[in-house]
C-alpha positions in Angstrom: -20.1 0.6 11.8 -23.1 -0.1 13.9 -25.5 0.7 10.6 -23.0 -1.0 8.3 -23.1 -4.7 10.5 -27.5 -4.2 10.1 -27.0 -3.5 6.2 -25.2 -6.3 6.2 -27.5 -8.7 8.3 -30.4 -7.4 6.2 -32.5 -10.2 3.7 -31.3 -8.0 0.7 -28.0 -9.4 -0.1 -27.4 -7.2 -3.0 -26.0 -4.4 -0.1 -23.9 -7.0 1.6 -22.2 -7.3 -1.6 -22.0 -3.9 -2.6 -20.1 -3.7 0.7 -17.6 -6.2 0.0 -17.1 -4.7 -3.2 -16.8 -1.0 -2.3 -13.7 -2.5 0.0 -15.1 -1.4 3.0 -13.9 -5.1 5.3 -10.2 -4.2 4.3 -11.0 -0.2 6.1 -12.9 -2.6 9.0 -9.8 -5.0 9.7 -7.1 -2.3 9.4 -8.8 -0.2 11.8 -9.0 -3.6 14.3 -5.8 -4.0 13.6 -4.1 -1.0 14.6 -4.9 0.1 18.2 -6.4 -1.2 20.7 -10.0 -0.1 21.0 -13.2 -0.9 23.0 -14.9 -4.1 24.3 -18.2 -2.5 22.8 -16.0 -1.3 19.3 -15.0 -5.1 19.5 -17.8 -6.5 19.7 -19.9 -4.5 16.9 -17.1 -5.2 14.3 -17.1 -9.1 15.2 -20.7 -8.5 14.4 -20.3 -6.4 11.4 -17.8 -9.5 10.4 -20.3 -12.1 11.0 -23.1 -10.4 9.0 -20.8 -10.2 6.3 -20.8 -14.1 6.2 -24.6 -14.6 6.3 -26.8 -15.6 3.4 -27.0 -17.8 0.5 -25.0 -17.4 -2.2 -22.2 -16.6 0.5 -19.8 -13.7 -0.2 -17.0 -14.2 -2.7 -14.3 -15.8 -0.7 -11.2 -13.5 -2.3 -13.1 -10.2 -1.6 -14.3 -11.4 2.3 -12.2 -14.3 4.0 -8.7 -13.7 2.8 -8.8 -9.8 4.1 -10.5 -10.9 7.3 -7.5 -13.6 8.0 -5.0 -11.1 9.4 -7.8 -10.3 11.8 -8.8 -13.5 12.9 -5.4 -15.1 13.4 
């Protein structure tokens, strides 16, 4: 996830979408979602999340913020 969250951050936003689109966030959330894991495994999906939000033209709102809701709220 660690190499995922740089991807993500990188200037070249044609990866961060072919993240979003290969469905990976939805794997991301469940696995958040299930157990409880590590204040470090925590962290470095919050930042994976966060990357995912970065640069203009933003992500696709369907394909990022409604599969991310379950694990915000």
């Amino acid at each position: 996830m660690w190499a995922l969250s740089n991807l993500c951050g990188d200037d070249d936003l044609s990866i961060r979408d072919e993240i979003v689109d290969r469905d990976i966030v939805r794997t991301i959330v469940r696995q958040m979602s299930t157990s409880p894991k590590s204040k470090c495994y925590t962290k470095t999906a919050s930042w994976f999340l966060s990357n995912l939000l970065r640069g203009k033209p933003y992500p696709c709102y369907d394909k990022v913020i409604k599969k991310i809701r379950r694990f915000i709220f």
